[in-house]
N, C-alpha and C positions, 0 to 999 in steps of 0.2 A: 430595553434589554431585560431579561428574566432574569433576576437574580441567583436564582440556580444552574446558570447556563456558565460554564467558567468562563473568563475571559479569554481563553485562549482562542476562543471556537466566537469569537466576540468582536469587542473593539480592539480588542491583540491579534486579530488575523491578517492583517493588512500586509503585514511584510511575508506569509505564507510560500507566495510564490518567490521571494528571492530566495529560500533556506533551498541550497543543495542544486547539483546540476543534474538533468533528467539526464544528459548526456556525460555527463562525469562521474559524482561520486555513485549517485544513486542506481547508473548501469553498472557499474563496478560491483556493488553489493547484491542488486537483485541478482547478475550474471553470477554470481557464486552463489545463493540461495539455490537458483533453476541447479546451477552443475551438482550440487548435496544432495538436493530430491530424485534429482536422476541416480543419481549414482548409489544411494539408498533404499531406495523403491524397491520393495520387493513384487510389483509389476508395473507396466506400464501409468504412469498419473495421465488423467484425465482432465481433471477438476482441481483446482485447493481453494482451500476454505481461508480467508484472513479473517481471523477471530482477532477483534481490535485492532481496524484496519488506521481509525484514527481518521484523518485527511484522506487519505486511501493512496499516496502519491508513492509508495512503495509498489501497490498493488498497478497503478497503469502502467510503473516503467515495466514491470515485471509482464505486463501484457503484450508489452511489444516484442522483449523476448523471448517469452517463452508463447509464441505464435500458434496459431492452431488448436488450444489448450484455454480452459476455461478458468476464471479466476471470482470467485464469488465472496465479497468484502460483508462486512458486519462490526459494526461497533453500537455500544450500549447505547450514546448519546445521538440522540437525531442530528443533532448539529456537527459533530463531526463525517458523520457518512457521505461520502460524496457522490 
């Protein structure tokens, strides 16, 4: 392990997949995120950008619904991008 690599992204990732239901909380939240940018946009969105996407596990649920539509993730540390 690099010592500059935090733990989280490390030997503390292992429980990663248990935090949050892709079909529960986290449809719940991205489903309102999509409904804000719709309803905001002052035109049609095509694309969104996740600047510190993290794990990016915001980002995939958010690809299921908002379908058709591009989602392109980035975070600083290589170890988190997924």
């Amino acid at each position: 392990m690099n010592s500059s690599t935090p733990r989280l992204y490390s030997d503390l990732s292992w429980p990663w997949p248990l935090w949050g239901d892709p079909d529960g909380e986290y449809a719940e939240w991205c489903a309102h995120v999509v409904a804000m940018i719709e309803k905001h946009a002052k035109r049609e969105v095509h694309t969104l950008l996740n600047l510190g996407c993290g794990g990016g596990r915001h980002s995939a649920v958010m690809d299921i619904a908002w379908s058709g539509r591009t989602i392109r993730t980035m975070d600083v540390r290589q170890e988190a991008r997924p």
